[in-house]
N, C-alpha and C positions, 0 to 999 in steps of 0.2 A: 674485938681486942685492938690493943694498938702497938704497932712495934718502932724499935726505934732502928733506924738501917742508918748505914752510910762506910766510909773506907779512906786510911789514909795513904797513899802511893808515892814515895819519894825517890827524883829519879836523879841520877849525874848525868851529863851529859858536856864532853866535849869542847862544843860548839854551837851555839845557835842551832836547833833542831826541831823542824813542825811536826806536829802531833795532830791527830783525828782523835779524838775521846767517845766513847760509847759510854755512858755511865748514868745517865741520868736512867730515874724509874720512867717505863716507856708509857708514853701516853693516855694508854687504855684504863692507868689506875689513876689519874689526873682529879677526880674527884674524891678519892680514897685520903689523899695526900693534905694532912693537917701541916707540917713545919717544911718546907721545900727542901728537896737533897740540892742545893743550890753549891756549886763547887769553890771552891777558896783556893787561888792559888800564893805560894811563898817563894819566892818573889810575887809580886804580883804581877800578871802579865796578861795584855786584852783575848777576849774569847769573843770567837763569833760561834752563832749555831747555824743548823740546819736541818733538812728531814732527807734521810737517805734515802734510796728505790723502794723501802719496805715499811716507810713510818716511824723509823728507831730516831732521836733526836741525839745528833752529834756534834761536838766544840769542836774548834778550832784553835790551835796557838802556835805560840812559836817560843817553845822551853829554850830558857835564856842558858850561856855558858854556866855549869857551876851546877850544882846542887837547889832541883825545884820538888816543891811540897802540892801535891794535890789533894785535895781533904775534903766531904760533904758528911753532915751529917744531918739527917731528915727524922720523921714521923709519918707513919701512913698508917690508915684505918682500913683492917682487914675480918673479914668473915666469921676466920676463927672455925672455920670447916675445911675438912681435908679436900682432897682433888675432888672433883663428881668423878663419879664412877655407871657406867651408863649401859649395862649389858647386852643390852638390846641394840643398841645401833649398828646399823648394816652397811655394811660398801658400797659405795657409788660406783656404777660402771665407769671407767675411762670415757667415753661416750659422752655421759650425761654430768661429766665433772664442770666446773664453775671455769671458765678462760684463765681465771688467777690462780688457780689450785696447781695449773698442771707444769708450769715454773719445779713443781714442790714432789714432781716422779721423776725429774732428770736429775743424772748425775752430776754432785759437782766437787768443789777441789777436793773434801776429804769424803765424799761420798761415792766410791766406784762403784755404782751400779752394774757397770759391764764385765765386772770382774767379778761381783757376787749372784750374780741373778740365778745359775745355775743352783747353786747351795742354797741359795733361799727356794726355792723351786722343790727342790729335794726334800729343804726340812719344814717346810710348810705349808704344801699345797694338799694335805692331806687335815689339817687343820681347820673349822669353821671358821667362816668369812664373818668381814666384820669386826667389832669390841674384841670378840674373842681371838679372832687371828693375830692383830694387834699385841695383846696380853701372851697371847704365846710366843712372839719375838722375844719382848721384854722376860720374859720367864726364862727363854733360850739363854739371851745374852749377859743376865744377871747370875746365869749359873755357868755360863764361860768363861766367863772374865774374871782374874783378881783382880783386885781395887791395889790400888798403893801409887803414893805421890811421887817413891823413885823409877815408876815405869814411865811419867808424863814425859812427853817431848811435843812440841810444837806441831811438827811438820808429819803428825801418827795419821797414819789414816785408817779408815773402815776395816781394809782389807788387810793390813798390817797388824791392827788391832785384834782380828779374826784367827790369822796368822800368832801371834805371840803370847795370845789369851790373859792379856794384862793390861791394864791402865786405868784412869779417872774419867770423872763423871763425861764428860764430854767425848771421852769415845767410846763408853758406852751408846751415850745418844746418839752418837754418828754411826755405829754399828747398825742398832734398833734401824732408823734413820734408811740406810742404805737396805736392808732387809724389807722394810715397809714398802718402798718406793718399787724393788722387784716384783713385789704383789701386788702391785698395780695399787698403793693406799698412797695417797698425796703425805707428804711429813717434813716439818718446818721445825728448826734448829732454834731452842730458846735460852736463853740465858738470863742472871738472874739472883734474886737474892732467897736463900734459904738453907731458915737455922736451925733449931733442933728443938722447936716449941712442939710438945707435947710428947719427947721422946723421955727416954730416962736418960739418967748418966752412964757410965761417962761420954763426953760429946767430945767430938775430932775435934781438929784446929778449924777455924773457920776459912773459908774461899768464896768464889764466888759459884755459883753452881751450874750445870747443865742438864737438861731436860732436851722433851722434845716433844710435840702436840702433830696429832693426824687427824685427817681429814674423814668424817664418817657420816652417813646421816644428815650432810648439809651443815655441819657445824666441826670446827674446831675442840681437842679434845686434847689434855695433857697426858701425860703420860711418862716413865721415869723409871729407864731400866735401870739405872743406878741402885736407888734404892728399892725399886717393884713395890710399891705402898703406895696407899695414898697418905701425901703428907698437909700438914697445916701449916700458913703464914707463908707461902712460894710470893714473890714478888719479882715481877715479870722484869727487864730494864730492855731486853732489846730481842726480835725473831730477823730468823735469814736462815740462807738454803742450807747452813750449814757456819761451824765457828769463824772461817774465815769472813764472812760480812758482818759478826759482830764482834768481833776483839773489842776490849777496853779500850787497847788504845794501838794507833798506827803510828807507827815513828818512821822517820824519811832521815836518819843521820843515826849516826853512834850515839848509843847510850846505854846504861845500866841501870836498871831498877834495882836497887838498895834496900828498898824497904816496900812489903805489902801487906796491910791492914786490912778487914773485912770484918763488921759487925752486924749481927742481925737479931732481936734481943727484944721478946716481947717486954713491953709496959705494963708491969702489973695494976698500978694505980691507977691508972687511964689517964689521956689528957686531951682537954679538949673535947 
C-alpha cells in the first residue's frame, strides 16, 4: 500500500529564534519513500541537516521574527502488515548484550529507572522472560493508564506517569520503556507517524505518535503500549533513549506554536 504522510506546524515567534527540526521519515524507510517528505518553509528560510548520535536526520534554521509555516507532504510505500509479533524470542543476558544496546538499560531524562526498578521487580519478575515479559509490561501499562490529551505535559515523566495513572501515547512508552530497562530488556524510544489504516471508525484527531522497540533475540522489536495491537502503516521518523532526543522541534527563544497539523492517510489508488 501507499500512504500519503506529512504535517503543517505554524509557529509566532518574537524574535529571530533557531530551531533543530526532527521531522523527516528516518532513514531506515529511504527506499520505501516514493514523493520526499521534503520540508517547505513560509517565509522561506536556509536549512542545513545533519545526523544526530542515533541516525535521526535533523534541520537546522533560524525562524524569522513574525509568523513562520513549516509544511511537508510525502508518499511512502509500506507493507501493509501489522507489527511482527514474534513469541518466541528470548532475552539476552546483560553479559552477552551488543556494546550499543546497553546505552538502551540506563536511565534517562524521563526514564527513572532508579525510582522504578523495585515495582517493576515486584510486578514482573514472576512473569516469563522474553516476548512475553515484554507484552506483559505493555499489558500492565495499557490497563494503568487513561489515555486523554488534557493529562499531556511536557516535562511527565515514567514515574509521575506511574504516579497519576494518566497521559498519551508517549508516556505510556516511557513507562513500558522504564519497566523494560529494570528487567534488564534494552528499550529505545521511537516516534513517528501512525494512522488508523485498518481500524474502524470513529478515528481520534491525528498527532504524531509514540511507541517504543526492545531489544530480544538479537534483534529490535516494536512494541506499543498505547494501543497493545499490532497495528498497520507505523512509519518510523526518529529513535532515542527516550522523547527528549527526538522532539520535532528544539527552539532556543520564545515562541508559540499556533497551529499543528499531522496526516497519515492510506492511498487507495496506489501511486507509483
Amino acid at each position: 500500500m501507499n500512504i500519503n504522510i506529512g504535517y503543517e506546524l505554524i509557529y509566532e515567534c518574537p524574535q529571530p529564534t533557531p530551531m533543530i527540526l526532527t521531522l523527516n521519515v528516518h532513514y531506515t524507510r529511504i527506499s520505501d519513500i516514493i514523493i520526499p517528505d521534503l520540508m517547505v518553509s513560509y517565509p522561506s528560510v536556509p536549512l542545513t541537516a545533519y545526523r544526530d548520535n542515533y541516525g535521526n536526520w535533523c534541520g537546522r534554521i533560524v525562524a524569522p521574527k513574525g509568523q513562520l509555516r513549516l509544511s511537508a507532504n510525502g508518499l511512502i510505500r509500506d507493507h501493509g502488515q501489522p507489527d511482527l509479533v514474534v513469541q518466541h524470542a528470548r532475552q539476552t543476558p546483560v553479559e552477552n548484550l551488543p556494546d550499543d544496546t546497553l546505552v538502551f538499560l540506563l536511565g534517562s531524562r524521563y526514564c527513572e529507572t532508579d525510582r522504578l526498578c523495585e515495582t517493576a521487580w515486584r510486578l514482573f519478575d514472576n512473569s516469563p522472560t522474553g516476548w512475553w515479559r515484554v507484552q506483559a509490561i505493555c499489558d500492565y501499562v495499557n490497563q494503568h493508564i487513561t489515555f486523554g490529551y488534557i493529562h499531556a505535559r511536557r516535562t511527565k515523566t515514567a514515574m509521575e506517569t506511574f504516579q497519576e495513572k494518566t497521559g498519551v501515547c508517549r508516556d505510556y512508552a516511557h513507562l513500558a520503556i522504564t519497566f523494560c530497562r529494570c528487567m534488564n530488556i534494552p528499550a529505545r524510544y521511537c516516534t513517528g507517524y501512525l494512522g488508523d489504516i485498518g481500524l474502524l471508525p470513529p478515528y481520534g484527531p491525528m498527532d504524531f505518535a509514540g511507541w517504543f522497540e526492545a531489544y530480544l533475540d538479537g534483534q529490535w522489536y516494536t512494541f506499543d503500549a498505547r494501543n497493545n495491537t499490532p497495528r498497520i502503516g507505523r512509519v518510523l521518523i526518529a529513535r532515542g533513549r527516550d522523547a527528549a532526543d527526538v522532539a520535532i522541534s528544539n527552539t532556543f527563544g520564545p515562541n508559540l506554536l499556533v497551529s499543528f497539523k499531522v496526516w497519515t492517510d492510506e492511498v487507495k489508488d496506489g501511486v507509483g
